[in-house]
DRENPA-440397 format. One record per residue (C-alpha): residue number from 1; residue in three letters; chain; x, y, z. Coordinates in nm, 2 decimals. Layout:
<sites>
+------+------+-------+--------+--------+--------+
! mike ! doba ! vomar !      X !      Y !      Z !
+------+------+-------+--------+--------+--------+
!  NUM !  ALA !     A !      X !      Y !      Z !
...
+------+------+-------+--------+--------+--------+
</sites>
This chain:
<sites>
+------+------+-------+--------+--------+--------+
! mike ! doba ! vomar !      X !      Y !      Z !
+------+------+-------+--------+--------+--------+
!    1 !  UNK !     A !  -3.14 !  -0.30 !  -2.11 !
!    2 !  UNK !     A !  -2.88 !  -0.57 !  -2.09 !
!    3 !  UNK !     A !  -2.76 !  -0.71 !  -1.76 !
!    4 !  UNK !     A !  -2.41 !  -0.62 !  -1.86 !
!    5 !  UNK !     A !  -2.50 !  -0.21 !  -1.91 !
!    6 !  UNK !     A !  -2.73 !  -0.24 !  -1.60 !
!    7 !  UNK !     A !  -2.45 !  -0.37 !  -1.45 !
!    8 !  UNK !     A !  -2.20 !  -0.09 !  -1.59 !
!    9 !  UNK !     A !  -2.39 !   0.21 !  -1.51 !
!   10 !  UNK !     A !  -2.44 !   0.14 !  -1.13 !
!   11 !  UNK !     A !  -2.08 !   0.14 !  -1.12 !
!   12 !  UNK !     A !  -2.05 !   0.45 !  -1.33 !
!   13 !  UNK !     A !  -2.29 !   0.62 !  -1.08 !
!   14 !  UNK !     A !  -2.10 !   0.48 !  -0.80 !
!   15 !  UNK !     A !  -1.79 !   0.63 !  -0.91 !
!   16 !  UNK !     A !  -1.94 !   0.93 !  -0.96 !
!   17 !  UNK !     A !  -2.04 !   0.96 !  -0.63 !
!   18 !  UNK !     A !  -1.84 !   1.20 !  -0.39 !
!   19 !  UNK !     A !  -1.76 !   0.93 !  -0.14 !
!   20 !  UNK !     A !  -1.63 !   0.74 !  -0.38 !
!   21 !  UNK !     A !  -1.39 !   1.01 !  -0.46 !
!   22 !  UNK !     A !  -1.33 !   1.01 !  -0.08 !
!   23 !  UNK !     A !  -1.24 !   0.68 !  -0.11 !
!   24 !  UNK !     A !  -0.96 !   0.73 !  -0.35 !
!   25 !  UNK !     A !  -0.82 !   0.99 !  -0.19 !
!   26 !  UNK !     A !  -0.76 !   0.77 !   0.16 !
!   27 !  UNK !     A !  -0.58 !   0.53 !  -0.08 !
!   28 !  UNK !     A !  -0.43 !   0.72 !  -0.26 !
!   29 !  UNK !     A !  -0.30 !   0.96 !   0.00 !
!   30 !  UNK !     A !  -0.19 !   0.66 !   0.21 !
!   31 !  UNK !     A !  -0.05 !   0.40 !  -0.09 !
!   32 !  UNK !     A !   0.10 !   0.65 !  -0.29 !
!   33 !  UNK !     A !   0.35 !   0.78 !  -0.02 !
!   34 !  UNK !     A !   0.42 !   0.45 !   0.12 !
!   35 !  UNK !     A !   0.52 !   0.30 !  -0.17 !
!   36 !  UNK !     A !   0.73 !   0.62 !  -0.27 !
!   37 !  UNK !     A !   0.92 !   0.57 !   0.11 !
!   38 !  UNK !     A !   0.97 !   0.19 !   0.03 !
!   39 !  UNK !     A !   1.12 !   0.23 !  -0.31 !
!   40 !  UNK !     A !   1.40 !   0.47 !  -0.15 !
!   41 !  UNK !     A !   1.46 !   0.26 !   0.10 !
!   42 !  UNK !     A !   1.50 !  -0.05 !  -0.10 !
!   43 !  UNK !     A !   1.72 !   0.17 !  -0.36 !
!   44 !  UNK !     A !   1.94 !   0.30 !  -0.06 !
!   45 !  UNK !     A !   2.02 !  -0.08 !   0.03 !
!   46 !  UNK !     A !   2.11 !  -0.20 !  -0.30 !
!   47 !  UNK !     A !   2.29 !   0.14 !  -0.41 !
!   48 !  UNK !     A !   2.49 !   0.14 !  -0.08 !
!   49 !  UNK !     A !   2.53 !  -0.26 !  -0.14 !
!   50 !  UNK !     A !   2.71 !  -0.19 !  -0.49 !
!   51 !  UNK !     A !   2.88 !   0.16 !  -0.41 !
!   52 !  UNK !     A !   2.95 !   0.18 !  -0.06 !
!   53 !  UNK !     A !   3.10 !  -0.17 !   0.02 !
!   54 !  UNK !     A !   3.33 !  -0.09 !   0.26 !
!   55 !  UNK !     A !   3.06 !   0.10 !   0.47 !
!   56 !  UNK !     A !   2.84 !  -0.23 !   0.44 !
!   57 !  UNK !     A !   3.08 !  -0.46 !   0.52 !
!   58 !  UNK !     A !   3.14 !  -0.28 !   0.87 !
!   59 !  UNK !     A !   3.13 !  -0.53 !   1.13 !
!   60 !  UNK !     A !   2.85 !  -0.49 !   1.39 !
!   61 !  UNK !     A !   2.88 !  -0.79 !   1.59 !
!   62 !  UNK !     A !   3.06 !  -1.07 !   1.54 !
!   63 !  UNK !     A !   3.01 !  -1.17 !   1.15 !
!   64 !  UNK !     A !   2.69 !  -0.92 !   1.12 !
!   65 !  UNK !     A !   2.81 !  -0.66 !   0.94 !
!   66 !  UNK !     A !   2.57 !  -0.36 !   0.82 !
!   67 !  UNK !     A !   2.47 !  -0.53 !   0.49 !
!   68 !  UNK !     A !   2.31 !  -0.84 !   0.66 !
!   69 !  UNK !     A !   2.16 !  -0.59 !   0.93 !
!   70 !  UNK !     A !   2.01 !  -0.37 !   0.58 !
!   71 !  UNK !     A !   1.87 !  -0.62 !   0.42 !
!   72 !  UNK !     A !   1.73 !  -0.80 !   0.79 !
!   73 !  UNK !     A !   1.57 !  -0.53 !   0.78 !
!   74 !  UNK !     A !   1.42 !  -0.47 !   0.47 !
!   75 !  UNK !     A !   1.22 !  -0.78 !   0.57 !
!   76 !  UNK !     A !   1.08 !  -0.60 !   0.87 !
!   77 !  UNK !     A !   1.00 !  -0.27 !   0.67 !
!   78 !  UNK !     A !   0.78 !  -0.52 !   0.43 !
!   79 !  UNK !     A !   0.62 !  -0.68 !   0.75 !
!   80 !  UNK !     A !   0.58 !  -0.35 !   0.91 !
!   81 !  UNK !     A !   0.39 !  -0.17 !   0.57 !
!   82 !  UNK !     A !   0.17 !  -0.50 !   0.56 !
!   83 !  UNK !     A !   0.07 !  -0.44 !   0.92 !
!   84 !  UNK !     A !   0.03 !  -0.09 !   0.92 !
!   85 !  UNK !     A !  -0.16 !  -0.11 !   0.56 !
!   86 !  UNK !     A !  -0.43 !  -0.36 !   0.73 !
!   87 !  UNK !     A !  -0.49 !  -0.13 !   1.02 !
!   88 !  UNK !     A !  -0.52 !   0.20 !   0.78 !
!   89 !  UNK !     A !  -0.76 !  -0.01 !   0.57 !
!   90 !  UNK !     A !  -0.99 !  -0.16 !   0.84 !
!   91 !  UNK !     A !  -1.02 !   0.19 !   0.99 !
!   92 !  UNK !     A !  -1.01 !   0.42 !   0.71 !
!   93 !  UNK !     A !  -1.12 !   0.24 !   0.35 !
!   94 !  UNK !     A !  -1.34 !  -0.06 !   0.46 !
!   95 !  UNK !     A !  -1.61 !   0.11 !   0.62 !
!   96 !  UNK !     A !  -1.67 !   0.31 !   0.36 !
!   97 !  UNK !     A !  -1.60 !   0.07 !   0.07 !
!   98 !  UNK !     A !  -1.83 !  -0.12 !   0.28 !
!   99 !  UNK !     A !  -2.13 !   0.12 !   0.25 !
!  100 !  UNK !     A !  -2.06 !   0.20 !  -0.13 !
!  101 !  UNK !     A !  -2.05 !  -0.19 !  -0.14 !
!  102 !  UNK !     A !  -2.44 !  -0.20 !   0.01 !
!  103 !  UNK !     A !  -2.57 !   0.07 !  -0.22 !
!  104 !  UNK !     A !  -2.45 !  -0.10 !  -0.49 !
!  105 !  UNK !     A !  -2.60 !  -0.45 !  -0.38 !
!  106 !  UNK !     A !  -2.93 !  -0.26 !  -0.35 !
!  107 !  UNK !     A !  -2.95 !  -0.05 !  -0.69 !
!  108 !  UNK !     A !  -2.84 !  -0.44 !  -0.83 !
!  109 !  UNK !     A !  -3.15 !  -0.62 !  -0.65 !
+------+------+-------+--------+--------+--------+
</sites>
């Protein structure tokens, strides 16, 4: 047996395994929606940008008008996901990716 299918058939197994599944899910189930709620948003600011002009060129305070505050703050919603995706991962997916990670490093050895 080749390195290369040694190799390939841990990772099968892994894969296989239910916490690996597990794994997935908590991804999935946190990526999936995320990205879903970012996409709207994002689509709301330029479809309001090229439809709605006169609602984004309301005047807020001085020269900030909605549309500078929109897309201020589509900065914000990317810094926020970034944050919020590092906490979900370090409490929720590393941990276990971690443990599938030393089971693999053992079956490998």
């Amino acid at each position: 047996m080749t390195t290369e299918q040694h190799d390939s058939s841990v990772y099968e197994q892994i894969r296989a395994t239910d916490r690996f599944q597990e794994l997935r899910r908590r991804y999935r189930s946190w990526a999936f929606p995320m990205t879903v709620a970012f996409l709207v948003w994002y689509l709301l600011y330029v479809v309001l940008s090229a439809f709605a002009r006169d609602f984004m060129a309301i005047k807020v305070l001085g020269n900030i008008n909605v549309a500078l505050i929109f897309g201020l703050l589509q900065f914000v919603s990317t810094f926020y996901i970034s944050w919020a995706y590092a906490r979900h991962s370090a409490a929720k997916l590393d941990p276990l990716a971690d443990e599938l990670r030393g089971e693999i490093e053992k079956v490998e050895k």
